[in-house]
N, C-alpha and C positions, 0 to 999 in steps of 0.2 A: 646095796644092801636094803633089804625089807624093812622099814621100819613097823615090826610090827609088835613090839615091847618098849616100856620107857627104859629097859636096859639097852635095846637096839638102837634107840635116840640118844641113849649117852654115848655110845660109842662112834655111833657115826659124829655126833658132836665132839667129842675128844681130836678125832679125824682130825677135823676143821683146823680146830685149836693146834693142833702138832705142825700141821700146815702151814698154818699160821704165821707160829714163832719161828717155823724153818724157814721161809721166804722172808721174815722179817731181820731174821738173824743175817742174813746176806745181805738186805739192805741199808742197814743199820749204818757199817761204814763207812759207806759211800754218803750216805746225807749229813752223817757228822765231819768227814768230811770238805761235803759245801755249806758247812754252817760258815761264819762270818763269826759271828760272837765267840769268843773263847769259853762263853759260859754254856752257848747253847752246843759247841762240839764235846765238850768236856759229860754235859747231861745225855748227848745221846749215845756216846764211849759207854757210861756209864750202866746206859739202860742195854745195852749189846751184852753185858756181862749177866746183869738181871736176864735177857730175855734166855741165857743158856740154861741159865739155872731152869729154868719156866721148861724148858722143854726138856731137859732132865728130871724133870719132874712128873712130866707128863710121861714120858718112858717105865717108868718105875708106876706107875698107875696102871698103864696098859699089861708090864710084868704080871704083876697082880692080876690080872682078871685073865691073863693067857691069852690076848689079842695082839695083833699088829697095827702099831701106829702107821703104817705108811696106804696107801690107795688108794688117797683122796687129794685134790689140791681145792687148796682153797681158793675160790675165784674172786670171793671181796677184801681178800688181804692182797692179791695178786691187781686187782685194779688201785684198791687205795695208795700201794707203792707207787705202781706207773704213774700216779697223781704228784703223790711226791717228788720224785726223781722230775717231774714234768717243770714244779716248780725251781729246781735247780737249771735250770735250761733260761731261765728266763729271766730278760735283763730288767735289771734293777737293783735298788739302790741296796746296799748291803742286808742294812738293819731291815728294811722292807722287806726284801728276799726272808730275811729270818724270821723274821713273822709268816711269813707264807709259812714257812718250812716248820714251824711250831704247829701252823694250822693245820697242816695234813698229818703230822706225826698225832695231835691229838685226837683227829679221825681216825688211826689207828687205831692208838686209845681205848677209844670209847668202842669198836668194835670188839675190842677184847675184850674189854671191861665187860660188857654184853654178854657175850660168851661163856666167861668164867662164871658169871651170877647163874647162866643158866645151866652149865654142866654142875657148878656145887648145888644148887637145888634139886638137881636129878641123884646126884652121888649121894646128898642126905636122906633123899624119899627112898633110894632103893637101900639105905642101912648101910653104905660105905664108908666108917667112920675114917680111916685114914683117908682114902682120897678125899673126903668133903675138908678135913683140914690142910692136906697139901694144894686143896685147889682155893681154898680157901686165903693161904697163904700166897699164890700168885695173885688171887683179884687184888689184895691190901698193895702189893706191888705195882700193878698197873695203875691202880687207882694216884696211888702216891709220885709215883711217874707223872701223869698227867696233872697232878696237882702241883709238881716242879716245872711244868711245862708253860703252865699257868702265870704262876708266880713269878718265872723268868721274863715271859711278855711282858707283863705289868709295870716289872723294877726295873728294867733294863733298856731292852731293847725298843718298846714301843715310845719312850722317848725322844730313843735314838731316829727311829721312823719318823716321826712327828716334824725331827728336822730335818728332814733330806730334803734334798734340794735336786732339781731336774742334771743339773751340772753333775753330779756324783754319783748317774745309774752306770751298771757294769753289766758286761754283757754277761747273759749265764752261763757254764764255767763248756758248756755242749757249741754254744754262739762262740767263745773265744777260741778255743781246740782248733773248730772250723776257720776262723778268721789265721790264725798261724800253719795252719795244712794250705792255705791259698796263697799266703806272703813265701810259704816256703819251697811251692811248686815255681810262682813269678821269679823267685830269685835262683833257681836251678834252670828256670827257663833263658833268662836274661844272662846265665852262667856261659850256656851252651851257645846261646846268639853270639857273645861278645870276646 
């Protein structure tokens, strides 16, 4: 699409954002997941329920103006995931994993957050009062999210990092999968030998 209105740049931005939540919405369980902490599976549960609302939200915006959310993928939500999911792959100590796994979730974040400030800045200039408040309403969410994301590192987990120890890395959960498809091919091998 042309961008050749600041209404054509909110909507392909809307795009983005619909995108977005929709690949994040599938990812969401799978990293909560390989959380470790019960605190940090329990915030990203948490935030899976938020991010629906977020893109029901988004629907009902697009309603309103008579467009379709769907014909774009987003390519920096779709790489920051593969980042994530990357960090679950990879061995290490629990609480250390979870800290990874807080950092890229907050790379998320922050690209949303991004996003949201700038489609409500576009929705308020073009005179959109409901959408600038429903979009409005998801940044304080994102924001608040990464603000628990935050505060969980801090009190928690980053202690727990602090004491790990070489003795207590785990493989990522993609390394153990593989390591039991190989014990379980040797032992149907060693079936058929013996």
């Amino acid at each position: 699409m042309p961008l050749t209105s600041l209404r054509a740049l909110y909507v392909e931005e809307l795009r983005d954002l619909y995108s977005a939540e929709a690949q994040l919405l599938k990812a969401l369980p799978r990293l909560a997941k390989g959380a470790a902490a019960p605190e940090l599976r329990t915030a990203l549960q948490r935030h899976a329920l938020v991010t629906e609302q977020q893109a029901e939200r988004l629907g009902l915006i697009f309603s309103g103006m008579d467009e379709k959310p769907g014909g774009k993928k987003c390519k920096a939500m779709a790489g920051l995931i593969a980042e994530a999911k990357d960090v679950l792959a990879t061995e290490a100590h629990p609480a250390v994993l979870d800290l990874a796994l807080i950092g890229a979730v907050q790379r998320i974040e922050h690209y949303e957050i991004v996003g949201y400030e700038a489609v409500r800045t576009y929705a308020k200039r073009l005179g959109l009062k409901e959408a600038t408040a429903l979009l409005a309403q998801t940044l304080e969410e994102e924001e608040e999210a990464e603000e628990r994301l935050t505060l969980l590192s801090k009190a928690v987990i980053l202690f727990e990092a602090e004491a790990a120890r070489p003795e207590d890395v785990k493989p990522g959960r993609a390394v153990a999968k593989k390591k039991r498809a190989i014990a379980g091919r040797k032992k149907k091998r060693a079936a058929k030998a013996g």
